[in-house]
C-alpha positions in Angstrom: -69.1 -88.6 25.9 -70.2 -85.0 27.3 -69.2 -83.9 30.4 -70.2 -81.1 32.1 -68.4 -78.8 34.7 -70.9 -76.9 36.9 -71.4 -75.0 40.0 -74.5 -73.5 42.3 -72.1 -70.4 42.5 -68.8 -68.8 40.9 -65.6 -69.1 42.3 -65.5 -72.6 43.7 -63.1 -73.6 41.2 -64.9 -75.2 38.1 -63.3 -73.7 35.7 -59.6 -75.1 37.4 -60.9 -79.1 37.1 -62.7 -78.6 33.8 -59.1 -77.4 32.5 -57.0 -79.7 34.1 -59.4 -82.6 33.7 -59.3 -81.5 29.6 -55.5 -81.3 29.7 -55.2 -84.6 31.7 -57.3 -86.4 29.4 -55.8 -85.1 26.2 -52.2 -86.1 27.4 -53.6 -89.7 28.3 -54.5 -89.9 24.7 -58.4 -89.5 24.9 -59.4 -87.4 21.9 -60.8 -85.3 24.7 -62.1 -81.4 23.9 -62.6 -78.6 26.2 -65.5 -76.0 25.4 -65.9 -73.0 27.4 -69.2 -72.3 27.4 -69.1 -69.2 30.2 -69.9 -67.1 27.5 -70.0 -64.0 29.7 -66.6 -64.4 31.4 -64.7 -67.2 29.6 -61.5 -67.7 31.3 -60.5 -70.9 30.4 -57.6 -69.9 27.4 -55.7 -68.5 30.9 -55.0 -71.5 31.5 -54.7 -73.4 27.5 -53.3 -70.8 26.5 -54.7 -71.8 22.7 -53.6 -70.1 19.2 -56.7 -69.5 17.6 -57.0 -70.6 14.0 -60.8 -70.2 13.3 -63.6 -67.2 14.2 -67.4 -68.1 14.0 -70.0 -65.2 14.4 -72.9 -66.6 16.5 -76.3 -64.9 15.1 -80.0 -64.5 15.9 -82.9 -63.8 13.8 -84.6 -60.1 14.6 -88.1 -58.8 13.0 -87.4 -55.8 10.5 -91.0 -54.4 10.1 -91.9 -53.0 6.6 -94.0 -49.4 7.7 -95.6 -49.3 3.5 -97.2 -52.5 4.4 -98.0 -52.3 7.9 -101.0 -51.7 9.2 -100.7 -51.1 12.8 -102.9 -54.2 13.7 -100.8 -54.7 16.8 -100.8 -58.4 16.6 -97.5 -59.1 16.5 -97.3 -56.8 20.1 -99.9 -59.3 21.7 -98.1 -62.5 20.9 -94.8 -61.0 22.3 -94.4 -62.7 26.0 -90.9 -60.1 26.1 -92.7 -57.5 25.3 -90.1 -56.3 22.2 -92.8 -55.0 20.2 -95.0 -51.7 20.6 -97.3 -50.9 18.4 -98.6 -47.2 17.9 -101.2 -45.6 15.7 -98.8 -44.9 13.1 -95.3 -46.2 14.1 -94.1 -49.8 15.4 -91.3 -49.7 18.1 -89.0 -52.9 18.6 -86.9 -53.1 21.3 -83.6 -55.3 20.6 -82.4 -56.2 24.1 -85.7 -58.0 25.0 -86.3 -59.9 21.5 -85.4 -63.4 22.2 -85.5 -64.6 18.5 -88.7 -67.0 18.6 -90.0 -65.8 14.8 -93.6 -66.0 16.7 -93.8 -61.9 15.3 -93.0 -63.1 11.7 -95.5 -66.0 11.3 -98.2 -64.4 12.6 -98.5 -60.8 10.8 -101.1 -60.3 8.7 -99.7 -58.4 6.0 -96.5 -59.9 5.8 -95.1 -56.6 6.8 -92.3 -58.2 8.9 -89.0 -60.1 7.8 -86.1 -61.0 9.5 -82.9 -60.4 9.7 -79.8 -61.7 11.5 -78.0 -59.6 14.3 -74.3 -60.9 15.8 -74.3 -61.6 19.4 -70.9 -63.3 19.9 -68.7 -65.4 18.3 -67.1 -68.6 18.8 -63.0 -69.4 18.7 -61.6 -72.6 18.1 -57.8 -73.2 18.5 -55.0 -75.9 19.7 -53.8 -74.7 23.7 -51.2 -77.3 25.2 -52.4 -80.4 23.1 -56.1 -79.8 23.6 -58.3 -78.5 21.1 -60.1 -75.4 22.5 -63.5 -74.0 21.9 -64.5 -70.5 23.5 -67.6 -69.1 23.2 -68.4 -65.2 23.8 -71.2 -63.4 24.3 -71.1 -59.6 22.9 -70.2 -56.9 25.1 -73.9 -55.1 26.0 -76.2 -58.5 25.1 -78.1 -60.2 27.4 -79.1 -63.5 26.0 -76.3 -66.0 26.2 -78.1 -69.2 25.8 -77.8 -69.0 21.5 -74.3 -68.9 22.0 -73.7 -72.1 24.1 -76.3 -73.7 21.6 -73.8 -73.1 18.7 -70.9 -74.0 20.6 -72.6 -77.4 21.7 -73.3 -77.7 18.0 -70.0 -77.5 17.2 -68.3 -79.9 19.4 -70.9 -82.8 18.8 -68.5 -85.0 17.4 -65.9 -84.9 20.2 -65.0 -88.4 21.4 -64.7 -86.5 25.3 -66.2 -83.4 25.6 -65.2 -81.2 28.7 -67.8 -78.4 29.2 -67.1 -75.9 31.0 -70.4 -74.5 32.3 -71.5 -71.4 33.8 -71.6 -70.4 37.4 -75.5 -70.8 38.6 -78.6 -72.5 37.9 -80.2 -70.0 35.2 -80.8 -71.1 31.5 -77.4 -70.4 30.6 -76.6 -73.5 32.8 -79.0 -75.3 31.0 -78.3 -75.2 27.5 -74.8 -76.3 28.8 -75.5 -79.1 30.6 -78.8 -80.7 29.1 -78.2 -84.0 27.1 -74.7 -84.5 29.2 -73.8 -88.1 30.1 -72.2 -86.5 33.7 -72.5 -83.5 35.5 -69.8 -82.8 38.2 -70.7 -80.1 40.9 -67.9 -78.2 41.9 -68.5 -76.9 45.8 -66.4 -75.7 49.0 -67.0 -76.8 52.4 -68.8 -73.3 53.3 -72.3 -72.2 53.9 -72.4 -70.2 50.4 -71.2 -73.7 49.2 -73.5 -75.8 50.4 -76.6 -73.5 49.6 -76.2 -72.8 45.9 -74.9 -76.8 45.6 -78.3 -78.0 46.7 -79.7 -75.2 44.2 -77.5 -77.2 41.4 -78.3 -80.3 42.7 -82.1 -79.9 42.1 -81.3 -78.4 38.8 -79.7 -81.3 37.4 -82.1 -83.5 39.1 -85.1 -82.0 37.5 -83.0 -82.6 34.0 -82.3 -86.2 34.7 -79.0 -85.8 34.9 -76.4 -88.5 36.6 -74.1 -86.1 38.8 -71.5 -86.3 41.1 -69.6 -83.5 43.6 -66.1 -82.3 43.7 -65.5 -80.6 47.1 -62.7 -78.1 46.4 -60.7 -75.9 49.2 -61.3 -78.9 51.4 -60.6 -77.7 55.0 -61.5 -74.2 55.1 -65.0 -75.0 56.3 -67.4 -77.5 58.1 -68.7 -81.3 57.1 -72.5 -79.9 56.2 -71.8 -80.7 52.2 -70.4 -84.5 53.3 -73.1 -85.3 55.2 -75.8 -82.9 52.7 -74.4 -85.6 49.5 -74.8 -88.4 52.2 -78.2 -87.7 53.1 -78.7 -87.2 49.4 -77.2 -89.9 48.4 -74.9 -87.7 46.1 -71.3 -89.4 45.7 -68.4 -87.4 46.6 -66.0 -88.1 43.5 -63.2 -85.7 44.5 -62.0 -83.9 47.2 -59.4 -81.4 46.7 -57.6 -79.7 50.3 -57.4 -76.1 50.3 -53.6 -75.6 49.5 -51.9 -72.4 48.8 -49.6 -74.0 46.0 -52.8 -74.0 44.4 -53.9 -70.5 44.6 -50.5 -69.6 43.4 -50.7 -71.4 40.1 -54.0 -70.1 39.6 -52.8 -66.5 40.0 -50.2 -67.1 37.6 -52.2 -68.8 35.1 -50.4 -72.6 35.3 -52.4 -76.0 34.9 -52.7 -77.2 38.7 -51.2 -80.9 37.3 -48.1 -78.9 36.3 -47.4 -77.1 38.4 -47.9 -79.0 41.9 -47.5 -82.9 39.9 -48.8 -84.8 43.0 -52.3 -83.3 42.5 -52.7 -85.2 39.1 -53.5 -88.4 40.8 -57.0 -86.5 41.5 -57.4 -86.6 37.8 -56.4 -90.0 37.4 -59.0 -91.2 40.3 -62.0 -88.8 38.8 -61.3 -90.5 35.1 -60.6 -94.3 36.1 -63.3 -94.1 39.1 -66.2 -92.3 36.7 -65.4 -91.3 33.8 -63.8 -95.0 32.1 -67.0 -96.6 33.2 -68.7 -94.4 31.2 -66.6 -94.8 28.2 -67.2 -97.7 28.4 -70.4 -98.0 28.2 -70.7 -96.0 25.3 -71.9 -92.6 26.4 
């Protein structure tokens, strides 16, 4: 069973249920995993706190043009939709940042002047962090293509009885390659304006993908009712609903799990896995 942990926008607190929810499930005895697949900001081990025991270098296949056997055709350039390729009269410029691996450039050159080769862009940890096994991906300091990275780490965890992704903030294609093929989405949101903008955003992402979804409403108080009545027009169920509370903020600061560290707040866990989750597991997802 996949689940993912999404949000329209950052800071509405996905990153605190997808951790808590992991932590909860793994001390219930679920052979639950959580994999942190905000590959530009990962934040999750704050909370784990893992020990890493294992490294994986995430790669991507880049041309390598041979100049003794090119002959400046420029057909590789036209077939590039990125625009990675130049070719001149006597020289053929590639640009790194905008390749986005495809191989289209290797299949089609004529003179078999181009090969490729395989350029890191981030790695992936695995570890043990407060009984839960702990996948992080990373994205290389200076790259801009994250969406290889999540793939690997998704790849990775396939086998996981639970698996708690932790997706990234937005609605991009990073978000995508995390969440597609999920059994659940939950959309973490605030009762705010911001909120309830980039939810409906989310919303009509995971719609589009076909995606069975639910909302978490976190900091509940500090706004208005426009996201109740938004999932009640859409008929989008409200799973959780979490008050704004400073002993919350404060655990967050200092890097402690929420059901630690203010106990009473673990029935919310209990509620999102017996309510939603259980039936899933049930059914075999």
């Amino acid at each position: 069973m996949k689940i993912a942990i999404a949000s329209g926008k950052g800071g509405t607190g996905k990153t605190t249920v997808a951790t808590n929810l992991a932590y909860y499930l793994a001390g219930q005895g679920q052979r639950a995993v959580y994999a942190d697949c905000d590959v530009e900001e990962p934040n999750g081990h704050l909370f784990l706190r893992p020990e890493w025991s294992k490294k994986t270098e995430v790669t991507v296949k880049i041309p390598q043009i041979d100049d003794a056997k090119c002959d400046y055709c420029g057909d590789c350039a036209r077939l590039c939709e990125y625009n990675a390729l130049a070719v001149l009269s006597d020289k053929v410029m590639f640009f790194q940042s905008l390749c986005h691996s495809c191989g289209g450039c290797f299949h089609i050159c004529p003179q078999k002047a181009i090969t490729e080769i395989d350029r890191s862009i981030g790695v992936i940890k695995q570890g043990t962090g407060r009984g839960v096994p702990v996948f992080e991906g990373r994205l290389n300091i200076g790259e801009a293509i994250s969406p290889p990275v999540i793939k690997r780490l998704r790849e990775m965890i396939h086998g996981a009885a639970i698996a708690v992704i932790d997706a990234p903030p937005g609605t991009s294609c990073p978000v995508i390659e995390a969440v597609r093929n999920t059994d659940y989405v939950v959309l973490v949101t605030e009762p705010t304006p911001f909120g309830l903008n980039d939810l409906a955003l989310a919303v009509g992402m995971v719609r589009v993908l076909g995606l069975p979804h639910g909302v978490i409403i976190n900091r509940k108080g500090i706004g208005d009712e426009r996201v109740e009545e938004y999932c009640l027009r859409e008929n989008i169920p409200i799973i959780l609903e979490i008050p704004d509370d400073r002993r919350i903020a404060e655990a967050y600061s200092e890097g402690e799990l929420l059901i630690d560290a203010v106990p009473e707040y673990r029935r919310h866990f209990e509620k999102l896995f017996a309510e939603t989750l259980r039936p899933l597991q049930k059914m075999g997802a």
